[in-house]
N, C-alpha and C positions, 0 to 999 in steps of 0.2 A: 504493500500500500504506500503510494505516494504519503510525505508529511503534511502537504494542503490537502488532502484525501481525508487521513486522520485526523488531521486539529478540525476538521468538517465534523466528524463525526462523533470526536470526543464533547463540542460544544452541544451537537445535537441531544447526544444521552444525557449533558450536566442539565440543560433547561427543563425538565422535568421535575430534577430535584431539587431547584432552585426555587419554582416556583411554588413545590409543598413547602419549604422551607419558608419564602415569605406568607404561604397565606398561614402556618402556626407559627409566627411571632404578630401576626394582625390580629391571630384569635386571640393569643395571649393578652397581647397589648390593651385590646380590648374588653377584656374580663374586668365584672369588678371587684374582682377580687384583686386583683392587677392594685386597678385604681386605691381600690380601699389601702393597700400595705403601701401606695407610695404616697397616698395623703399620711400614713401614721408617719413613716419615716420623715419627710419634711415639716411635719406638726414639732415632732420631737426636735430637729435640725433649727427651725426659726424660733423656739423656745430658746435654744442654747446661744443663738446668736444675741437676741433682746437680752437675755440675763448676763452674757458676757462681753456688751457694749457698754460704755459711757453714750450718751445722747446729746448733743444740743439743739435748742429749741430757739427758731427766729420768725416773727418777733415772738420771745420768753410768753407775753399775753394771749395769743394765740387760739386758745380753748377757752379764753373767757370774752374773746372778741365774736366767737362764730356761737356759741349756744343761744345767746337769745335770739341768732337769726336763723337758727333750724326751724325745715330743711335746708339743707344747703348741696349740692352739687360738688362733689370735691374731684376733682381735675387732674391728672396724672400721666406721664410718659409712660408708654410702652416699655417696660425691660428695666424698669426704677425703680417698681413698688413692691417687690416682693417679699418686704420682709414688714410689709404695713399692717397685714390681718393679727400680725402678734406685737404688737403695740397696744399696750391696755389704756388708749386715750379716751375712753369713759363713754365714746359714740359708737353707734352702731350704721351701718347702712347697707344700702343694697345694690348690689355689683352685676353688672351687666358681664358672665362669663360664656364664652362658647359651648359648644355641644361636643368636642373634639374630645378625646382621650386626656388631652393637656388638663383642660376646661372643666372634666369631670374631676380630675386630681387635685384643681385648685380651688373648685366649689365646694368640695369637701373640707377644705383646708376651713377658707371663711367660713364655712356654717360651725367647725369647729372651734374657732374664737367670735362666736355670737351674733354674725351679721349674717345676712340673708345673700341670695342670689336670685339672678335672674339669665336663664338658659339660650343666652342669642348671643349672634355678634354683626356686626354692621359689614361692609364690603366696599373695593375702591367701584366698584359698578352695580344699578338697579338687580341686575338678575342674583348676582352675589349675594346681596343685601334680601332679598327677597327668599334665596335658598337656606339662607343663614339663619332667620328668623328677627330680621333686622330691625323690621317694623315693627314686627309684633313685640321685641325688645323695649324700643322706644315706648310705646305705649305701656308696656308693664312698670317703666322708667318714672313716666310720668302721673302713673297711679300710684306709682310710693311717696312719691313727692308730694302731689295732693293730700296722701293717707298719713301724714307727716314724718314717713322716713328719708333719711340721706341715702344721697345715689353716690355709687362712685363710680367714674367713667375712664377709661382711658380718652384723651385726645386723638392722640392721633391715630389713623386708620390701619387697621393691620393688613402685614406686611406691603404697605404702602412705602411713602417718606419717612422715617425717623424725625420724631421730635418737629413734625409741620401739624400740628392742628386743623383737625379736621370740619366741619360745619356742624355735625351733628350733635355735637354737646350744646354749641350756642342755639340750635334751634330749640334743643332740650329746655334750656335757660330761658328763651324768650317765651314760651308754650308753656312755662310752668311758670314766671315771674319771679323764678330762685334764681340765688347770687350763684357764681360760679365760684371755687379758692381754690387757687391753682398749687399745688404743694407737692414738695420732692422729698426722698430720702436718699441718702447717702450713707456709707462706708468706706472707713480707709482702710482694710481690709477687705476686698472684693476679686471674683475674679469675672474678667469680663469674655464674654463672646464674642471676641474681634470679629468673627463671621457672620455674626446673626445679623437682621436685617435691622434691628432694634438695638444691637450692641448693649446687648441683655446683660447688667448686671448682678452677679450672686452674690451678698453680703457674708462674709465671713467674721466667725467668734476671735474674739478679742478683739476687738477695735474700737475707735470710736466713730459714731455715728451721728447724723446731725438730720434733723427734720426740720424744713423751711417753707412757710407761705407764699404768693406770691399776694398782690392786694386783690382785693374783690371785682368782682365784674358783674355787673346788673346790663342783662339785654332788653331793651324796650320791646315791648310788646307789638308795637306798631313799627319796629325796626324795618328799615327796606332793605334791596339786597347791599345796598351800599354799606349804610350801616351794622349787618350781620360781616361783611369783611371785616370791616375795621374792628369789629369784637371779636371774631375769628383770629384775627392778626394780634389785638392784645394780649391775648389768652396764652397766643404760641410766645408772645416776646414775655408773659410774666412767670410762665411754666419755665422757660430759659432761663433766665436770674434766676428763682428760684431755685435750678440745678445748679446752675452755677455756684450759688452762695453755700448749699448743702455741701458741696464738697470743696468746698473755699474753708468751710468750719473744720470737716476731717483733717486737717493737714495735709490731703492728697488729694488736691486737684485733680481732675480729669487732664 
């Protein structure tokens, strides 16, 4: 047998077992049992990180500028907040997560430090947005805000642009008449995912860590499209300081 004969043939017999192969790490992946033992492990993991950081708080007032204007909308980077659900800052609210394997791990997570979820994610296109459960998100979004719970949203759209802010929070804002606070966390101790499309950071134990607002943002109601940019635009530019100052605090800038 010719060598382009056999490597024909050897690829043809491996594709069989390749593809058993990926469809029992999809079954796996997707078990919840899967799910259940990787929410305990990272339950267990962001407990050890919170009890083994120092904090700092900017501005220090923070929690006693936003309670009496619950609910409120709290705003956040893609790939920044991961270590927010084990923060015992005394509020609860409800998170707009996916339906993905991930989504399921991390819904678990929040409901197990006391805040709620909600099973959608938004899309950079209609039909995404519409497969995803995108709308129907929003609306469940804006029934807790009425019902007087806190939402927390990411900004920007996944795997879209990092850190551009997207519309849909501000519509969220303008639709419900809540303030938006855009706020970051940080670790000088982290390890990042240079590759990810969010340049996702993991907060790691011993360090310190710094939690930062950015100032508030009120969308009018009768806002045009003109006016939803320019809140659109402020939100992305006070989400940025925000990060910025969060890891200005660690001692290790970005």
């Amino acid at each position: 047998m010719k060598p382009s004969q056999k490597s024909t043939s050897e690829r043809s017999q491996k594709r069989p077992a390749r593809k058993l192969s990926r469809k029992a790490i999809r079954a796996i992946s997707a078990s919840p049992l899967t799910a259940a033992v990787l929410a305990r492990l990272c339950i267990w993991y962001l407990t050890l990180v919170y009890k083994t950081n120092s904090f700092a708080v900017d501005p220090p007032d923070i929690l006693d500028q936003v309670k009496p204007l619950q609910p409120v909308i709290v705003g956040v980077w893609h790939g920044q907040h991961f270590l927010m659900p084990a923060i015992p800052i005394g509020l609860t609210a409800s998170a707009m997560i996916s339906r993905s394997l991930d989504g399921e791990v991390i819904s678990r997570i929040v409901e197990h430090f006391g805040s709620r979820t909600i099973r959608a994610s938004g899309g950079r296109n209609q039909s995404e947005t519409l497969k995803k459960g995108g709308i129907t998100g929003f609306l469940d979004m804006l029934r807790a805000l009425e019902n007087g719970d806190n939402v927390l949203q990411t900004a920007d759209v996944p795997k879209g642009v990092a850190r551009r802010a997207g519309l849909g929070i501000v519509m969220l804002a303008q639709r419900s008449g809540r303030p938006i606070i855009p706020l970051a966390i940080a670790s000088s101790r982290r390890y990042v995912f240079a590759k990810s499309w969010d340049k996702t950071a993991v907060n790691l134990p011993f360090g310190k860590s710094a939690i930062c607002a950015g100032e508030l943002i009120h969308v009018p109601a009768d806002a045009d499209n003109e006016k939803l940019e320019g809140c659109r635009k402020l939100l992305e530019d006070e989400l940025n300081n925000a990060t910025r100052r969060a890891y200005e605090l660690t001692g290790k800038p970005e």
